[in-house]
C-alpha positions as CSV (number, residue, x, y, z in Angstrom):
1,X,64.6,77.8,140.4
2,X,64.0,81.0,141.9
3,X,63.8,84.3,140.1
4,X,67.0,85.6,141.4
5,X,68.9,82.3,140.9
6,X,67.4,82.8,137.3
7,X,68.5,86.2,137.3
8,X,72.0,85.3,138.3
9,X,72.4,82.7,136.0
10,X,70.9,84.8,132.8
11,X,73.3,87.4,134.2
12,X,76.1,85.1,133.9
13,X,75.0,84.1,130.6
14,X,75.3,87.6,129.0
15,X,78.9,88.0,131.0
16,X,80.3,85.1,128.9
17,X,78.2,86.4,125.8
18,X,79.7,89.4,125.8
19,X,83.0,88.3,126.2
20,X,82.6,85.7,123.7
21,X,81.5,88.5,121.2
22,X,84.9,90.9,121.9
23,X,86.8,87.6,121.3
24,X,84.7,87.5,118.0
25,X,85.2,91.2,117.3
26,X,89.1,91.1,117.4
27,X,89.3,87.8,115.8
28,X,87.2,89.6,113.2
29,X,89.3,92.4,113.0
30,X,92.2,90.4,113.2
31,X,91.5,88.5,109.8
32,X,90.2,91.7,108.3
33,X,93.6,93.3,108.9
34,X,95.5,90.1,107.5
35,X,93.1,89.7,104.6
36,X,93.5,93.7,103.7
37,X,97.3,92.9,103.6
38,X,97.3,89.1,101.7
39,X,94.9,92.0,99.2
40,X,97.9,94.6,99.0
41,X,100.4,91.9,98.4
42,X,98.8,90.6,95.7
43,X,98.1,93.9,94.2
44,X,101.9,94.8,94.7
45,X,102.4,91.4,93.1
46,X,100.6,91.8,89.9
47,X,101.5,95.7,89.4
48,X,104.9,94.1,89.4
49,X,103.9,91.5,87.1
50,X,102.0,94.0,84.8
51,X,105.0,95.9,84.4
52,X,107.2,92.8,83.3
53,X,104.8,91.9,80.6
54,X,104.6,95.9,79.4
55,X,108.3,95.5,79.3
56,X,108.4,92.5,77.5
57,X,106.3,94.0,75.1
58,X,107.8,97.0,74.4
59,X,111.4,95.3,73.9
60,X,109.4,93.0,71.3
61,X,107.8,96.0,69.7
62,X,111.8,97.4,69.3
63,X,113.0,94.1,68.0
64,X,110.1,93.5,65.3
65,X,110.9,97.1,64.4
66,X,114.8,96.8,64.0
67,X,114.2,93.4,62.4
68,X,111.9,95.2,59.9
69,X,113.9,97.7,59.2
70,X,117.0,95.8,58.6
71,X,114.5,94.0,56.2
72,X,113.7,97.5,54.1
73,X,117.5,98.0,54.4
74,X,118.4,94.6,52.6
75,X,115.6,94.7,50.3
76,X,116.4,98.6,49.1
77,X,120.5,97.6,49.0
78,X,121.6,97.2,45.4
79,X,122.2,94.2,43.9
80,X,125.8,92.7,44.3
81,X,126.6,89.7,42.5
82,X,128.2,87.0,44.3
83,X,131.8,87.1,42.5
84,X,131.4,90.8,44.3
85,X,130.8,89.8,47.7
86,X,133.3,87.2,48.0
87,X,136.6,89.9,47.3
């Protein structure tokens, strides 16, 4: 092979290496940009979550605390006999 047919050929070679690569480099990108958004949903996703659970928690914290108090209520209530509660 002569050195300008090499020359073409390695010529040719880079050509379709360098397109190759900006096919590469936007396919890249591409599934950077989609993996940044799959990230943001799921952070949207368990902020959401998260707040359910605090929620959750805080209307059990209420609840044990009624139910407690009703609780001190009864027990500090004076005693009524039976025959009393039935009129």
């Amino acid at each position: 092979m002569s050195s300008s047919a090499r020359l073409v050929d390695l010529n040719e070679q880079i050509r379709s290496l360098r397109q190759k690569h900006r096919l590469l480099t936007i396919e890249r990108e591409t599934l950077c940009a989609e993996a940044h958004d799959q990230r943001d949903a799921f952070r949207r996703a368990y902020d959401e979550i998260m707040a359910v659970l605090e929620d959750a928690r805080e209307a059990r914290a209420i609840a044990w605390h009624r139910r407690a108090a009703a609780r001190q209520t009864s027990a500090n209530a004076p005693y009524v006999p039976e025959t009393e509660k039935a009129r």
